[in-house]
N, CA and C of each residue as an Amber inpcrd file, in Angstrom:
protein
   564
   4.7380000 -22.3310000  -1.1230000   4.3530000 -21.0680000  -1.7210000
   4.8480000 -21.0060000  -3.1600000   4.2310000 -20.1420000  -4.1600000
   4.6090000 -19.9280000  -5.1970000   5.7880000 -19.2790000  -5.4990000
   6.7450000 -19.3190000  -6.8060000   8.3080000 -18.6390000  -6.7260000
   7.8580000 -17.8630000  -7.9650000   8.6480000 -17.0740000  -7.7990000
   8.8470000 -16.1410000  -9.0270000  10.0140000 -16.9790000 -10.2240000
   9.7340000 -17.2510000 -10.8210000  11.0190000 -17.8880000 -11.5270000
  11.3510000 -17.1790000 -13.2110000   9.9980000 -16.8740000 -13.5020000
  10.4630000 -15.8110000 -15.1170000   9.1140000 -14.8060000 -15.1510000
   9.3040000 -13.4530000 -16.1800000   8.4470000 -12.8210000 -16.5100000
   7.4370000 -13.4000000 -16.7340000   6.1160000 -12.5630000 -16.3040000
   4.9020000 -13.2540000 -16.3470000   4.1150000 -11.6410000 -17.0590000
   3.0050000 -12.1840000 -17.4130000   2.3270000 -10.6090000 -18.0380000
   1.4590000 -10.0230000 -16.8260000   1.8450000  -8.7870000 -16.7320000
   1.1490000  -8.1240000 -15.8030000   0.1370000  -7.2840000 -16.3800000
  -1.2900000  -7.6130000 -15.6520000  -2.3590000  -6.6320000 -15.8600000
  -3.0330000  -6.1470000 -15.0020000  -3.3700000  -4.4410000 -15.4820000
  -3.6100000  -3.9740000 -14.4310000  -5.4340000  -3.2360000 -14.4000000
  -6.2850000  -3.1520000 -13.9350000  -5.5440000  -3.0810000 -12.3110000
  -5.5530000  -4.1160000 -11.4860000  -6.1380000  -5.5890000 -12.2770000
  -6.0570000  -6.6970000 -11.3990000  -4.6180000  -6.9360000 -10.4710000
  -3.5590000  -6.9460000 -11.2760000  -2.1690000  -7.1030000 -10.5740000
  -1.9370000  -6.2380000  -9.4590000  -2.9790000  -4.6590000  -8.9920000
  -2.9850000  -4.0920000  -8.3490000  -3.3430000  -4.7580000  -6.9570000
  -3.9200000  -5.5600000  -7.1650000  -4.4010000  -6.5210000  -6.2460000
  -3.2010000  -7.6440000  -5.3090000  -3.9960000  -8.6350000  -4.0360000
  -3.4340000  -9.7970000  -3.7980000  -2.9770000 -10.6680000  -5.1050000
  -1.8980000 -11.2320000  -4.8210000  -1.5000000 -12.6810000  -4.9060000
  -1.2550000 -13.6450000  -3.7600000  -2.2460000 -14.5250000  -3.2990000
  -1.8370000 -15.3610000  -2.2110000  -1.3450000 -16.3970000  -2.1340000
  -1.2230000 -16.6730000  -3.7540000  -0.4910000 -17.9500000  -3.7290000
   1.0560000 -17.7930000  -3.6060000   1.4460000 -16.1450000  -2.9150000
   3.2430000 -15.8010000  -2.5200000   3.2160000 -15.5170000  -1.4400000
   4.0100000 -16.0470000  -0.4340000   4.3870000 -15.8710000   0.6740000
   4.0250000 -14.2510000   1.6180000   4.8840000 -13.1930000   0.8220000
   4.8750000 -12.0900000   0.6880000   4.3640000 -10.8970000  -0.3650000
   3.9500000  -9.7300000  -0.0180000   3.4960000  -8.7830000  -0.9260000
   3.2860000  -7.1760000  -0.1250000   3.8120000  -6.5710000  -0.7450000
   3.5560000  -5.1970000   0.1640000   2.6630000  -4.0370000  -1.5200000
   2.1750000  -3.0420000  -1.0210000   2.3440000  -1.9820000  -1.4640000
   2.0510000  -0.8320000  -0.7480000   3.0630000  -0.3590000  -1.3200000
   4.1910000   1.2180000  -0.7020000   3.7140000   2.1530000  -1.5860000
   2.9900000   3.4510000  -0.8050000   3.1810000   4.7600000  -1.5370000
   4.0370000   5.5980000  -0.3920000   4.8650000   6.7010000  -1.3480000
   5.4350000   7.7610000  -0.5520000   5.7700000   8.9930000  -1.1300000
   5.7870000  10.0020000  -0.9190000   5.6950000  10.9750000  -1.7050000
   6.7860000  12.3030000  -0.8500000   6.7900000  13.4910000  -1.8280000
   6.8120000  14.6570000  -0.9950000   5.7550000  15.6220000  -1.5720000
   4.9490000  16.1210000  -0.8790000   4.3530000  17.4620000  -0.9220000
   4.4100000  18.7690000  -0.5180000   4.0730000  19.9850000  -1.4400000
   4.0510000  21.0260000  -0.9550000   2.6540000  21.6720000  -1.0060000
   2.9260000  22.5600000  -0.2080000   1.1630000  23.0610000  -0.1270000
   1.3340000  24.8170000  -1.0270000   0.4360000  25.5020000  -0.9600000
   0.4470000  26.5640000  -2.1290000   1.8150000  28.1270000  -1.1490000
   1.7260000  27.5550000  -0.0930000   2.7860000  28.5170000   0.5670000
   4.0060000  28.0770000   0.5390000   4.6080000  26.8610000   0.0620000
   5.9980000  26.1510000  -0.3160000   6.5130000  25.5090000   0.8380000
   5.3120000  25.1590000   1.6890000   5.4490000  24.2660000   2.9830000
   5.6460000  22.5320000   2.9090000   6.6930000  21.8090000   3.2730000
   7.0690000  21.1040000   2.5150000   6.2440000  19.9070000   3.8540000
   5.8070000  18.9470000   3.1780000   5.2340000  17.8890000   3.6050000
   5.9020000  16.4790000   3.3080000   5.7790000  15.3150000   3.7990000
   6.2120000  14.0480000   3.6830000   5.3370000  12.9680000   4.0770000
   4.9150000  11.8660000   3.0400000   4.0820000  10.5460000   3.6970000
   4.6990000   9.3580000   3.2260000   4.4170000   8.2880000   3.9760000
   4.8190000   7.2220000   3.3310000   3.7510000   6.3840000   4.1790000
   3.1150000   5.5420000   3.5230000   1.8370000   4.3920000   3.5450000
   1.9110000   2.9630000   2.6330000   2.3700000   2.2080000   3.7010000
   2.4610000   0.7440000   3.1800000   1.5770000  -0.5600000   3.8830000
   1.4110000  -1.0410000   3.5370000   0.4470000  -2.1120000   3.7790000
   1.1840000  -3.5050000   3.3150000   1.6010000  -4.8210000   4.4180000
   2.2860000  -5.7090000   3.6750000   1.2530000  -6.5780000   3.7610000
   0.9970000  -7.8170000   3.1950000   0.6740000  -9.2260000   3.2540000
   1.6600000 -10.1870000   3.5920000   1.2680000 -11.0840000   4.6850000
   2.5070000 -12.2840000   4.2390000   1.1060000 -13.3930000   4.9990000
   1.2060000 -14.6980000   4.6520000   1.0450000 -15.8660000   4.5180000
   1.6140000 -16.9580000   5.2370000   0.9100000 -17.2480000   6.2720000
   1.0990000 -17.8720000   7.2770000   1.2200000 -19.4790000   6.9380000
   0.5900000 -19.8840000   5.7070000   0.5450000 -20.9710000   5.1610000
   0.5870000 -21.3770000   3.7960000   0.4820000 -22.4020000   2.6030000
   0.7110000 -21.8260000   1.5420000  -0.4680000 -21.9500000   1.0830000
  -1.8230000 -22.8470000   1.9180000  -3.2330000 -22.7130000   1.3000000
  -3.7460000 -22.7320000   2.6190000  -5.2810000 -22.3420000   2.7950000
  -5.9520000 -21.7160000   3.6960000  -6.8380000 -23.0960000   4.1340000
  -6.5530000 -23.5960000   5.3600000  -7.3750000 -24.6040000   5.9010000
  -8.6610000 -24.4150000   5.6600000  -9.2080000 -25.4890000   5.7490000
 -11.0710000 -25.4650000   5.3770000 -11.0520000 -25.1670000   7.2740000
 -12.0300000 -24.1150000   7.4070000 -12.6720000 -23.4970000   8.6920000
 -13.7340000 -22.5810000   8.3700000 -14.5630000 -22.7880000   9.2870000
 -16.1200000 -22.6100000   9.1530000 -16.1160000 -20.7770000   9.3900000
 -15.0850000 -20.3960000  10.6070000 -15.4120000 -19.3490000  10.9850000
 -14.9580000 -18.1610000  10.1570000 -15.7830000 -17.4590000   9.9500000
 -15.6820000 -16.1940000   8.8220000 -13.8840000 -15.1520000   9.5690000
 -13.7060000 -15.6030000  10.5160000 -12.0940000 -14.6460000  11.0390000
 -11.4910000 -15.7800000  10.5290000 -11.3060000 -16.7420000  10.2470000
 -10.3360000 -17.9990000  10.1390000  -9.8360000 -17.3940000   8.9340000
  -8.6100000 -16.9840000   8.7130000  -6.9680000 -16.9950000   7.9300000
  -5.8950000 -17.6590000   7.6380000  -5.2700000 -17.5270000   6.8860000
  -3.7430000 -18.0350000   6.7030000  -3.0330000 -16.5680000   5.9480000
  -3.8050000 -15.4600000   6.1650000  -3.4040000 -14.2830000   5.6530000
  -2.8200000 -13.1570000   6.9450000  -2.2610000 -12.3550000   7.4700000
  -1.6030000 -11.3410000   8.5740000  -1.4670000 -10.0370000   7.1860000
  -1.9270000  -8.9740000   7.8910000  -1.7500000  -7.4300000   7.2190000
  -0.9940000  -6.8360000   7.9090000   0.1160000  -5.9800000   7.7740000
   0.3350000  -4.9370000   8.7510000   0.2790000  -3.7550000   7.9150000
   0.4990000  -2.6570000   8.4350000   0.5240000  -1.4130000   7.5480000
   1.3700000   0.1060000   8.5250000   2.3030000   0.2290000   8.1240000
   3.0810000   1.6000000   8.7230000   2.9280000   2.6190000   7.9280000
   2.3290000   3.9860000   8.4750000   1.8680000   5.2050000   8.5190000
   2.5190000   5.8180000   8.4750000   3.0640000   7.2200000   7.6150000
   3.5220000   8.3630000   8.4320000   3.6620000   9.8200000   7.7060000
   3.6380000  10.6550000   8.7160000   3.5320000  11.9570000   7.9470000
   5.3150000  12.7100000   8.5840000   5.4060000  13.6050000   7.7360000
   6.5790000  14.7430000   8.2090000   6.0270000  15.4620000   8.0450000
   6.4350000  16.3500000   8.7960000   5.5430000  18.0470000   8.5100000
   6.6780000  19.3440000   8.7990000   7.1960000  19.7250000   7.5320000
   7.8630000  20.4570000   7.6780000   7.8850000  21.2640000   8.5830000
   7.2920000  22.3720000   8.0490000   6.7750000  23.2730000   9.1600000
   6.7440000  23.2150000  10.2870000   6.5520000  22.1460000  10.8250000
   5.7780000  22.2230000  12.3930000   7.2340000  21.0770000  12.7580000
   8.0610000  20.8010000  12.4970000   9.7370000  20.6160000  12.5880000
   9.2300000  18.6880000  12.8910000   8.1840000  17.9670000  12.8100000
   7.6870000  16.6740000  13.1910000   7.8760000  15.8010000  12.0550000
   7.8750000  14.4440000  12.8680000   7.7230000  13.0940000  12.1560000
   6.4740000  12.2030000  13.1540000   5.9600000  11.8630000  12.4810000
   4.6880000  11.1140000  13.0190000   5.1030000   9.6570000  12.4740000
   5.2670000   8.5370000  13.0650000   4.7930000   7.2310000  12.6940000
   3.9110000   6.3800000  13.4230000   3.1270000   5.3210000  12.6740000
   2.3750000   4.7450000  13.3840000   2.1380000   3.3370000  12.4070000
   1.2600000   2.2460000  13.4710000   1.9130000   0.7170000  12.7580000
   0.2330000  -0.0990000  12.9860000  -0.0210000  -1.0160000  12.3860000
  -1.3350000  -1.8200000  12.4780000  -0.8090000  -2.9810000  12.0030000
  -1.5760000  -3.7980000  13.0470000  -1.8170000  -5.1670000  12.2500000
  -3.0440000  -5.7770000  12.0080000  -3.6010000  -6.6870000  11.2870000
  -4.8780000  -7.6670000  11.3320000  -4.8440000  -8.5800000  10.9950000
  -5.7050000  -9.5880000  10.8890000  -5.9750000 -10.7400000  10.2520000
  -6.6070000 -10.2830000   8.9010000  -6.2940000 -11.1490000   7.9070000
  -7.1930000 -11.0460000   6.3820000  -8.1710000 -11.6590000   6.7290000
  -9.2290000 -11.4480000   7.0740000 -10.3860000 -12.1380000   7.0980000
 -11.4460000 -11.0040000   8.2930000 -12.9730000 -11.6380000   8.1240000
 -13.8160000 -10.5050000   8.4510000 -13.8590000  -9.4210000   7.9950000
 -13.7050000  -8.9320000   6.7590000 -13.2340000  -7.5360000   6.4560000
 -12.5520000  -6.4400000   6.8220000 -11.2850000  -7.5180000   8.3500000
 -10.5480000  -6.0710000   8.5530000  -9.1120000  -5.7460000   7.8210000
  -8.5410000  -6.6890000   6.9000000  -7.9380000  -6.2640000   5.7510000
  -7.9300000  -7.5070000   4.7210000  -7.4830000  -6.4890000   3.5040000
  -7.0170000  -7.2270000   2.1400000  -6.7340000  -6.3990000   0.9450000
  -6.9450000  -7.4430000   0.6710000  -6.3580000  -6.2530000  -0.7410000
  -6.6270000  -7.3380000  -2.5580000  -7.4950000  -6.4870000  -3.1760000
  -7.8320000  -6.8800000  -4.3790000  -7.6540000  -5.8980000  -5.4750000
  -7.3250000  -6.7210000  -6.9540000  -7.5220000  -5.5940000  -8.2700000
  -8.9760000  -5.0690000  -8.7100000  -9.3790000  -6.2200000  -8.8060000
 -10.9740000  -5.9860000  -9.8850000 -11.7310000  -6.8290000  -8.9500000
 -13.0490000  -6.2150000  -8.7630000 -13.5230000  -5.2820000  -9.7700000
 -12.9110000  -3.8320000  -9.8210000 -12.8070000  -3.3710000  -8.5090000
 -11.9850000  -2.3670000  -8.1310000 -10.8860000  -2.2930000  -7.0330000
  -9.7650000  -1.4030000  -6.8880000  -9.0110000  -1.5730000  -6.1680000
  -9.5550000  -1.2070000  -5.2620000  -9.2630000  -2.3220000  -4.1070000
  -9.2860000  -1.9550000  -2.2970000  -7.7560000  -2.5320000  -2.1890000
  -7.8800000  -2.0040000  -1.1300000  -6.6030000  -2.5300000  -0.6840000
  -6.7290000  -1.9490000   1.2640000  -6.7930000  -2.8860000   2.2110000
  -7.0880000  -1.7770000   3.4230000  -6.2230000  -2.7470000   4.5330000
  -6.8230000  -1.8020000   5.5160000  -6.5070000  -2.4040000   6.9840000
  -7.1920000  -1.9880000   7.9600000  -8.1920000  -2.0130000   8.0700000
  -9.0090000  -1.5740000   8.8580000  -9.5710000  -0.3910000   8.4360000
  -9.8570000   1.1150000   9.2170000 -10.0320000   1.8980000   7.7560000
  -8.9450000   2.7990000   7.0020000  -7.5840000   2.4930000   6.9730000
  -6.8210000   2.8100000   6.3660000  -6.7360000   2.1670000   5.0470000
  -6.7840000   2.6810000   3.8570000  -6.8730000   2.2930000   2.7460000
  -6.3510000   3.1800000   1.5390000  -6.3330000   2.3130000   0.3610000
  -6.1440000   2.5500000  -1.1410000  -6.9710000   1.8620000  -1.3850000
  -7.9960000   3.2020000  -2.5480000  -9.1370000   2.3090000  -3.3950000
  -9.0820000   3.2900000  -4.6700000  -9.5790000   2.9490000  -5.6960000
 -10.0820000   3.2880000  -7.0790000 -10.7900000   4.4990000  -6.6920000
  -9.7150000   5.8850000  -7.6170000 -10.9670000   6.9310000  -7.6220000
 -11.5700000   7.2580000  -8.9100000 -10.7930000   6.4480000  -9.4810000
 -10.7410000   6.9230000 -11.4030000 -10.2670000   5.7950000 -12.1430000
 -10.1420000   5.8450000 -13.3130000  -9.0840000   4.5120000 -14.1090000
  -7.6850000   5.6440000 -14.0460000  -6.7220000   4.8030000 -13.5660000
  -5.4320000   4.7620000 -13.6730000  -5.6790000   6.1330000 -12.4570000
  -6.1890000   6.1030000 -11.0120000  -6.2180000   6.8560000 -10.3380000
  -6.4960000   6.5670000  -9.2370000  -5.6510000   6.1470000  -7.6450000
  -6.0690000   5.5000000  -6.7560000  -5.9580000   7.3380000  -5.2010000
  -6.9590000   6.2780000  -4.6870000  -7.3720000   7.5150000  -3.2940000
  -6.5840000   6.6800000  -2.3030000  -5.3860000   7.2300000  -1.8640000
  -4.5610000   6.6050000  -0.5280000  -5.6690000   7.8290000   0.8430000
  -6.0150000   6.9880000   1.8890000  -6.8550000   7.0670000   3.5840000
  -6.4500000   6.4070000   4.4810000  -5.9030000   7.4370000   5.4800000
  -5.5230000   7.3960000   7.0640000  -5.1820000   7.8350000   7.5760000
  -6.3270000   7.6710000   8.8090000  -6.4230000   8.6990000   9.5020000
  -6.2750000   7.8200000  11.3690000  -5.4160000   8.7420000  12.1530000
  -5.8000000   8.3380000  13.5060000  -4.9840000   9.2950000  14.4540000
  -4.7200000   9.6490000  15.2370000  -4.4870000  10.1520000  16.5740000
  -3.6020000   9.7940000  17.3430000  -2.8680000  10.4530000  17.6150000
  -1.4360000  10.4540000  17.7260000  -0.9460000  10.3580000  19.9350000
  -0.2570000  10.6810000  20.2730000  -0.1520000  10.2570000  22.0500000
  -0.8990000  11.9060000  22.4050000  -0.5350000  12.8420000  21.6050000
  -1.0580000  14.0090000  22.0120000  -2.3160000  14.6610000  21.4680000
  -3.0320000  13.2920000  21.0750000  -4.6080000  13.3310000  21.1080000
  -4.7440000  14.2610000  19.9430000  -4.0510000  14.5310000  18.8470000
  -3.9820000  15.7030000  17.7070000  -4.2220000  14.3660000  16.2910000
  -5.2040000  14.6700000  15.6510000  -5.3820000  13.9200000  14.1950000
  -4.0850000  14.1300000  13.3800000  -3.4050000  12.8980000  12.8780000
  -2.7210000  12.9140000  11.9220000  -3.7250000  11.8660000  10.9250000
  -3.8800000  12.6580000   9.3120000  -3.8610000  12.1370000   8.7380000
  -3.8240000  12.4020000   7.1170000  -4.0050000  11.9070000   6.2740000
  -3.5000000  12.1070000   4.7650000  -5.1320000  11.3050000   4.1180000
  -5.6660000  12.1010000   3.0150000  -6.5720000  11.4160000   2.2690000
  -5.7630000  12.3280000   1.0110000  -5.6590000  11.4160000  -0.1980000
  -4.8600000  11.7600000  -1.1680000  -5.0040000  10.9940000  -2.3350000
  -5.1510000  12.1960000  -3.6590000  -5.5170000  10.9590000  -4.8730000
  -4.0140000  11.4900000  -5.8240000  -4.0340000   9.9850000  -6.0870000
  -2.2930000   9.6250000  -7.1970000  -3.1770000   9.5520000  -8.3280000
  -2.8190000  10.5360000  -9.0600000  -3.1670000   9.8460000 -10.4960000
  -1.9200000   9.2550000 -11.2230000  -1.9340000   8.5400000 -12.2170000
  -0.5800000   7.5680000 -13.2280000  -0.7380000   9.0810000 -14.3000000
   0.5610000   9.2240000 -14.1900000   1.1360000  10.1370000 -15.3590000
   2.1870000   9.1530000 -16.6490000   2.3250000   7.9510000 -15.8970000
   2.9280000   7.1550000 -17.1100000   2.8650000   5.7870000 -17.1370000
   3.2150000   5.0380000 -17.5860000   2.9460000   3.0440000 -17.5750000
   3.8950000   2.9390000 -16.3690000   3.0020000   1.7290000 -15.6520000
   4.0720000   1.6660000 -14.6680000   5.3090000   0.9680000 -15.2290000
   6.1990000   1.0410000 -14.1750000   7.7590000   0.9580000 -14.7200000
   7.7530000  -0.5210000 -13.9290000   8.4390000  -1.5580000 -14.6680000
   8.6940000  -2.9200000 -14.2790000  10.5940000  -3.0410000 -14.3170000
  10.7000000  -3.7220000 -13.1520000  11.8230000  -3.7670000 -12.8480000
  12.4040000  -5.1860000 -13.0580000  13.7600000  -4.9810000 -13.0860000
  14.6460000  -6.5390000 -13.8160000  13.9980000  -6.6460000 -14.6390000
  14.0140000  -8.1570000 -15.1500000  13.6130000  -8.2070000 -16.6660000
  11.9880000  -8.6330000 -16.3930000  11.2190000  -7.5090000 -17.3210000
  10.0090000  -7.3700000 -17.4510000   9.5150000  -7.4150000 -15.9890000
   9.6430000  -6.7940000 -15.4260000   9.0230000  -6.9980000 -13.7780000
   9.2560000  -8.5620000 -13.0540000  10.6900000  -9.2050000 -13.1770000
  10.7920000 -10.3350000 -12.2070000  12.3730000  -9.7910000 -12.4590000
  12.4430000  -9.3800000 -10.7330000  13.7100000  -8.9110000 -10.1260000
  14.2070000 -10.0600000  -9.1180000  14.9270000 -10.1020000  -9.9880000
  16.0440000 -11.4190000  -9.1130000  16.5800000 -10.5930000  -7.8240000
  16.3570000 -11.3810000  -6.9170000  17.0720000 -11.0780000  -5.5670000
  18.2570000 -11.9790000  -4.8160000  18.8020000 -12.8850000  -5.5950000
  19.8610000 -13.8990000  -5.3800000  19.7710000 -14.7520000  -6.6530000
  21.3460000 -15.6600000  -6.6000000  22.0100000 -16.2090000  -7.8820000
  20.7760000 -17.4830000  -8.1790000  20.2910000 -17.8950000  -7.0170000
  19.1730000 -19.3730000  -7.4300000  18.0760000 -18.7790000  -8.0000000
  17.3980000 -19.5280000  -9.3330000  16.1330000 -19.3810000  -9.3960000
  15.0080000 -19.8380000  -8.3380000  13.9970000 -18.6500000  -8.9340000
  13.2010000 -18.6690000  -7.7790000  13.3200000 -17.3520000  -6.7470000
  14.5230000 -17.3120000  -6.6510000  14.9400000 -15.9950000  -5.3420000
  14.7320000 -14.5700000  -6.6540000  13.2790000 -14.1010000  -6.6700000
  13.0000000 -13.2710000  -7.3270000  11.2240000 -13.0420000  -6.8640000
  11.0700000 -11.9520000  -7.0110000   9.9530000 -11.1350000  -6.5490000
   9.5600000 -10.4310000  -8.4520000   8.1950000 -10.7480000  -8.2130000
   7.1290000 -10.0410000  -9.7280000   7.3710000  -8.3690000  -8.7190000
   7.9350000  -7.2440000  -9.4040000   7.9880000  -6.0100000  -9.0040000
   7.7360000  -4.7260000 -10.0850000   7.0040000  -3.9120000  -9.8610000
   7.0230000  -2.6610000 -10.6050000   6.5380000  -1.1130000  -9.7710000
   6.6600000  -0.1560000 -10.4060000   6.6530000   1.0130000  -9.4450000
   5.8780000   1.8700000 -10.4600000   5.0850000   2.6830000  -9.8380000
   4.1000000   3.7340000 -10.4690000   4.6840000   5.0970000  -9.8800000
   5.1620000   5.9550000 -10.8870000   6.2090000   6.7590000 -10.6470000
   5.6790000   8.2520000 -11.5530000   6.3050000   9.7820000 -10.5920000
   5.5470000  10.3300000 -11.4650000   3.7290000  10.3360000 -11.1660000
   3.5130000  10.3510000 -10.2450000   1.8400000  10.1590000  -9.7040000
   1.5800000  11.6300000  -9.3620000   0.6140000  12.3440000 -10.2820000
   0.1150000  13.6510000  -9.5340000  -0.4710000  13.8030000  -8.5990000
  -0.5470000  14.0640000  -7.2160000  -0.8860000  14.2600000  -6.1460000
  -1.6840000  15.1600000  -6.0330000  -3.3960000  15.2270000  -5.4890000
  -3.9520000  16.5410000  -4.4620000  -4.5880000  16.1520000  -3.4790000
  -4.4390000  16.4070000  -2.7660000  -5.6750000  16.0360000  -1.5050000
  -5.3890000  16.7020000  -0.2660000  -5.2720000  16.1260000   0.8990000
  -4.8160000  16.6800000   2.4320000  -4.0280000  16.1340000   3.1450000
  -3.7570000  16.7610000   4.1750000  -2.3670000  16.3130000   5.0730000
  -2.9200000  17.1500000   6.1010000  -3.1680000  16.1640000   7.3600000
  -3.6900000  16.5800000   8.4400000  -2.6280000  16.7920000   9.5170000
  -1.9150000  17.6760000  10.2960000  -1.3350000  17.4510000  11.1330000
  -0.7660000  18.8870000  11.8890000  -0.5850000  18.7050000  13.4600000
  -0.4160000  19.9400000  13.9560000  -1.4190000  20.5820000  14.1100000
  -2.6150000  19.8300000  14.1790000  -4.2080000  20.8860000  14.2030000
  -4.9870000  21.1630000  13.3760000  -3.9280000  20.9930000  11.9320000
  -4.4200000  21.8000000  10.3270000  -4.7570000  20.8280000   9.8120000
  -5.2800000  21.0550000   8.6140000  -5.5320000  20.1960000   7.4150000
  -5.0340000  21.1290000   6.0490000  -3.9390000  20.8730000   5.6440000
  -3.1310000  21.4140000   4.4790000  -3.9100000  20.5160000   3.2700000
């Protein structure tokens, strides 16, 4: 697999996208919301990649991978005193997940997703049903209120003393939020 070993230039929104030539890759949104009565809400929606191999065997069949998605869900809901979580996995392949920059951002797992609603404006979707048969879910657009922020030097954060033990990282921070939050029956 590929190492992180020095700053590289990041562009976006391609970088929004896969890299498969790294082992690993997640992206994480999480937020807090309030609704117009000062009802306090909570989500967090991540989607990882990791790489089963470091290049993808030649195979004929359109499911054939060397890619695994998972993605953990979840809402809090003040109000209603709850925490909801929930977990997926797939294969990268057949279209039941992945994740690309350009032309536009997708990024999914079946139909849970982040895609392009705007420039510098992504729509986080998911939705599913909980043990007590009640919809939890969140459709929600982040807009960028500033450049994203790159961490360690120029976005390559060392994670141990050897080179190499470093991850390309940055965070989009400051995202204006509107959309919905499904849960407890409602749609806030």
């Amino acid at each position: 697999f590929a190492r992180a070993y020095e700053p590289i230039p990041l562009t976006f929104p391609l970088d929004h996208g896969a890299h498969p030539q790294y082992q690993t890759e997640w992206w994480y949104y999480t937020g807090n919301l309030t609704d117009a009565a000062g009802n306090e809400f909570g989500y967090q929606f991540t989607i990882f990649r990791s790489a089963l191999t470091p290049s993808m065997p030649e195979r004929a069949s359109d499911l054939a991978t060397n890619q695994i998605y998972m993605a953990h869900f979840a809402v809090t809901d003040g109000p209603g005193n709850v925490h909801h979580s929930f977990e997926r996995f797939s294969r990268g392949a057949g279209g039941l997940a992945g994740a690309t920059g350009e032309p536009e951002l997708a990024i999914w797992l079946e139909d849970w997703r982040v895609s392009s609603a705007a420039p510098e404006t992504m729509r986080v979707q998911a939705h599913t049903v909980n043990a007590d048969d009640e919809t939890v879910a969140i459709d929600l657009t982040l807009r960028e209120t500033r450049p994203p922020v790159l961490h360690g030097e120029a976005g390559l954060s060392q994670k141990g003393p050897e080179a190499g033990n470093a991850s390309y990282y940055y965070s989009l921070v400051g995202l204006e939020t509107t959309g919905s939050v499904t849960t407890g029956g409602r749609t806030i």
